[in-house]
N, C-alpha and C positions, 0 to 999 in steps of 0.2 A: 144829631142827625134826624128823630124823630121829628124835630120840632120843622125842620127844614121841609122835610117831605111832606107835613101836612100844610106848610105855608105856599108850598110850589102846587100841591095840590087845589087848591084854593084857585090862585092863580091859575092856573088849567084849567078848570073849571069854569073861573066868568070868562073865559076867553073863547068866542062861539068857534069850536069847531066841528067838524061831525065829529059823530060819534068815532068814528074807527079810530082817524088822526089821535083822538085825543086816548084811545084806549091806547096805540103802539106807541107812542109817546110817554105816557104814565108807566106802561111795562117797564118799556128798557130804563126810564129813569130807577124803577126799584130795582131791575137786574145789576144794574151799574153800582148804585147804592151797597146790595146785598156783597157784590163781589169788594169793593171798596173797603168797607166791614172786613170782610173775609182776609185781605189783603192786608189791609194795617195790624189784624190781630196777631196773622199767620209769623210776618216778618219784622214788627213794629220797628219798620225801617225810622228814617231820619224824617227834619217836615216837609222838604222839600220837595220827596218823592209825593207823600201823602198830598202837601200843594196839588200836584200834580195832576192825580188821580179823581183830587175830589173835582177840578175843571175839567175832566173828561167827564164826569158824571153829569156833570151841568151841561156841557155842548154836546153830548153826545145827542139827546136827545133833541135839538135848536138844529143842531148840522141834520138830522135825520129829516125832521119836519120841513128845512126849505128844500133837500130834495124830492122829497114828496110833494111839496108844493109845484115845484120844479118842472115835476115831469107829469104833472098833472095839467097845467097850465101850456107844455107844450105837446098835449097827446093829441091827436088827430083828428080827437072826438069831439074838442075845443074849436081846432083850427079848420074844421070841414062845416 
């Protein structure tokens, strides 16, 4: 898991956003991560679940960003 966050890390990195985007982005990806962790040790449910969990840790943060982009793109301050 370490090896992944430092390679998505990376990745976020060359990818020009501002700065904030790219701070609430990086968060929630370790929140997600840290609870993911927590989750598999707590229950070391089956993999499917674990499947599961670790694809919400990847789109959580992808589905966040395009609504941030989303609603940035259509705020008023844009379209005035």
């Amino acid at each position: 898991m370490i090896h992944l966050q430092s390679i998505l890390s990376l990745i976020i990195n060359e990818i020009s956003f501002d700065n904030s985007s790219t701070l609430i982005i990086w968060q929630s990806f370790q929140i997600f991560s840290i609870y993911l962790l927590w989750h598999i040790a707590k229950n070391k449910s089956d993999g499917k679940e674990q499947i599961l969990w670790f694809l919400l840790v990847i789109l959580a943060p992808i589905i966040g960003y395009m609504i941030y982009l989303f609603n940035n793109r259509l705020s008023p301050k844009k379209l005035g």
